[in-house]
Phi, psi and omega in degrees: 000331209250357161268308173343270153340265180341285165357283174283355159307302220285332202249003182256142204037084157068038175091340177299162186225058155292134199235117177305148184228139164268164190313313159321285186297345158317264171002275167323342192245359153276337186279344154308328183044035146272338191263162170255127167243141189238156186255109162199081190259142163330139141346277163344316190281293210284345171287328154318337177142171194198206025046074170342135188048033186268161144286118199281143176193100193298125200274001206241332181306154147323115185095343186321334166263321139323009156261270197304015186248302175292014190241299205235173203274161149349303219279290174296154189259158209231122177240099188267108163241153184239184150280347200228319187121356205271290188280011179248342168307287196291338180283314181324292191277028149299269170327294217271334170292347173294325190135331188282181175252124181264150166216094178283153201238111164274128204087342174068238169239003156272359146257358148323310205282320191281358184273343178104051179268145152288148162238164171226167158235046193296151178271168200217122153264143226215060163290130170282091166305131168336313186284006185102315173335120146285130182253135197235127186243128158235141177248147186314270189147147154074271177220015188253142174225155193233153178238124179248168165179127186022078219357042168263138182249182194206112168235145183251116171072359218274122173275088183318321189225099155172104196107296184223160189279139157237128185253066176330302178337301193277316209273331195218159182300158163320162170248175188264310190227129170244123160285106162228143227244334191198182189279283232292188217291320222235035193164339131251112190236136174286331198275331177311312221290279166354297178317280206334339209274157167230133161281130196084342204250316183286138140250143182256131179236133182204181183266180172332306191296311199270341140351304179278334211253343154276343195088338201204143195149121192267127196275131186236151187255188151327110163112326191295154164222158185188134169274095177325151165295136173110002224012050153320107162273155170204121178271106186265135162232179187295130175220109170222167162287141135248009193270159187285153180077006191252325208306336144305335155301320165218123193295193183256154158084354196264299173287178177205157164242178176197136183253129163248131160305097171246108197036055191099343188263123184273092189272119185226126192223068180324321183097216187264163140180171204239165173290063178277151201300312171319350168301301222290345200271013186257109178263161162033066164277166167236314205239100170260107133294106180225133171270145203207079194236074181285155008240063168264316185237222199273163152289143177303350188249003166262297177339280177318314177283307197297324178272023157277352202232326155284334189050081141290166168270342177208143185234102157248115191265159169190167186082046169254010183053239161259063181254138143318104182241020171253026168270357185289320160324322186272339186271350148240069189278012155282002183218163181278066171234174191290072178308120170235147155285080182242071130323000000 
């Protein structure tokens, strides 16, 4: 059935050679993490649930081809869904007279649902690396994150249970790279850790403590680096309380954050920490994750100094629990940031 399908993609609609996948082979040509899959159904709609990690990019909006041209290169292959298959049909043989290579989910996201695919609604940014590259970010929740970049995944924190269920197992691919910045519960999860893993294929990077407190873990301290295949760099830096009464949450010297460079894009995922003075030596952020949870973390006015003092070009706070964030846009109105849902 699923060559069947292929087949008539190739010979379907007026000669274009955009090629239909029914769910399965949907499915399958995503568990590959070579294509960007993108949802492009309204906003509203897509808000509504999604595809894990697609990228929203309205077929009926303004620009639509000019958006996709300026996020992602040629070079990736475009995995394209509607609700129905009709309007991601016409966005395929679009996309593919531009030059991409397309794979449209035929039947869409109502035979997505109906096949029992999982969806979510997590939300997803979308960035462009200096090399052409798209780096694709969902954010979770609370400190857990997910990354992808040339069709490598990367999870940060990832927690099953806090606030809302995450079923890793079902919702997202093996991981390449699992990131954990500390010991507690709401940042180190086993069962998490566990889905994600593929043997032989994941590595795990953490600090000392939880290393120990898993058995297993390539250990990075304060100050350390080490180059991922594809020539990822990651930089572990410091993340602690400094405020007096605080300091016991996260000692000094115990935790970590971490920057990574993906093809020119400088990714800063800070952990639990506070605006502590090692912020100055941190040059040419592009994307700063800061938490901003008192008093586990910054204050919105810990918040506000630390990124004055990284200058990122985009500021995504998240792990704030109920903390009011919404003056923060006005209180740094030279920068770009994001009100996300990451409680």
């Amino acid at each position: 059935m699923t060559l069947l399908t292929t087949l008539l993609g190739l010979l379907s609609c007026s000669g274009t050679s955009y090629v239909d996948l029914d769910p399965d082979a949907f499915d399958a040509k995503m568990q590959e993490k070579s294509a960007i899959l993108m949802d492009v159904r309204t906003p509203d709609e897509y808000n509504e649930g999604h595809l894990t990690g697609a990228v929203n990019v309205d077929w009926q909006g303004e620009g639509f081809l000019d958006k996709v041209e300026a996020t992602f290169p040629k070079e990736r292959a475009l995995a394209v869904y509607c609700r129905s298959g009709r309007r991601s049909a016409e966005a395929a043989a679009r996309l593919t007279k531009a030059g991409y290579t397309v794979f449209n989910l035929a039947g869409g996201y109502l035979a997505w649902t109906e096949a029992g695919k999982p969806v979510s609604a997590y939300e997803v940014e979308v960035f462009r690396a200096p090399d052409g590259e798209p780096v694709v970010f969902t954010l979770i929740k609370h400190g857990s994150l997910a990354l992808t970049y040339k069709g490598m995944s990367f999870q940060f924190d990832p927690v099953t249970e806090h606030g809302k269920h995450t079923d890793y197992g079902v919702e997202f691919p093996k991981a390449d790279v699992i990131f954990v910045t500390h010991e507690h519960g709401d940042h180190l999860d086993p069962q998490a850790i566990q889905s994600l893993t593929a043997e032989g294929v994941t590595t795990l990077v953490t600090n000392a403590r939880c290393a120990e407190m898993l058995g297993k873990g390539t250990v990075m301290a304060n100050g350390d680096s080490m180059t991922l295949p594809g020539g990822i760099r990651v930089d572990a830096v410091p993340a602690y309380n400094c405020t007096e009464g605080r300091t016991q949450f996260h000692p000094k010297g115990r935790d970590n954050g971490f920057i990574l460079t993906l093809g020119g894009l400088r990714v800063y995922v800070a952990g639990d920490t506070e605006d502590i003075p090692e912020m100055e030596s941190i040059k040419d952020i592009d994307i700063a994750f800061l938490p901003v949870n008192q008093p586990y973390t910054m204050t919105v006015e810990q918040c506000v100094h630390a990124a004055k003092v990284l200058r990122p070009k985009v500021l995504i706070p998240y792990h704030f629990s109920r903390t009011d964030l919404s003056e923060l846009p006005a209180l740094l109105p030279d920068m770009q940031v994001l009100l996300r849902q990451m409680q």
